[in-house]
Structure formats: C-alpha cells, structure tokens
C-alpha positions in Angstrom: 17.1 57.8 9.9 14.6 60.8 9.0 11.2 59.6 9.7 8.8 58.8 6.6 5.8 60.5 5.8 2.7 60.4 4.3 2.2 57.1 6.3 5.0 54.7 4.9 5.5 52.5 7.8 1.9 51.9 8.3 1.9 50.8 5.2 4.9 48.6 5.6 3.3 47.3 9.2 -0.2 47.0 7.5 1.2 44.7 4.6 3.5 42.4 6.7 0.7 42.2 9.1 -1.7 40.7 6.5 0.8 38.6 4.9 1.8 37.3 8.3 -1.9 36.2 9.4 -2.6 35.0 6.1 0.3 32.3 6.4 -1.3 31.7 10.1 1.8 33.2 11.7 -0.1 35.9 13.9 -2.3 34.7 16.9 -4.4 37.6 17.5 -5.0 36.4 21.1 -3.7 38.8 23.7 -3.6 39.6 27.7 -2.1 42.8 29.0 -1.3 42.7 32.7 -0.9 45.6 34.4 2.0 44.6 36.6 4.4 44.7 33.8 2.4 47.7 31.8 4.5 50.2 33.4 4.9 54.5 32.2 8.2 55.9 31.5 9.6 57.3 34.5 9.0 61.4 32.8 5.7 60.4 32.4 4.6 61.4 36.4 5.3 64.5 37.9 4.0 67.1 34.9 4.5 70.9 36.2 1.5 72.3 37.2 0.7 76.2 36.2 1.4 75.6 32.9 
C-alpha cells in the first residue's frame, strides 16, 4: 500500500481519536515501564567513522 501524503492518516488518527473520547471510549491515563519499553535489536551498535 503506497504511503499517503500530505498528512492523510493523521487526519484519519486525529478524527477517530476525537470521536472515540467524545463517546468516552479513550482513557487518557497511561504508565510506560521501562522493562517492557525495549529498542529494536538494529537500533545498538551504529558504525562509528561515519
């Protein structure tokens, strides 16, 4: 699927977002821990020198 632009799934997101909170489906409370926050593995290691 080519990827949209001009900012079409933000849009989309942005929309369903408010229509979700506004029919109290969305609790904005949130906790991110750390143990399960993890980087993808070919995020470590970068080359160094460019």
């Amino acid at each position: 699927m080519p990827l949209a632009s001009g900012g079409t799934w933000a849009r989309i997101e942005d929309h369903l977002q408010t229509q979700a909170d506004a029919d109290g489906d969305l609790d904005w409370r949130t906790q991110v821990d750390s143990t399960i926050v993890r980087a993808h593995q070919h995020a470590a290691g970068a080359r160094k020198g460019g």
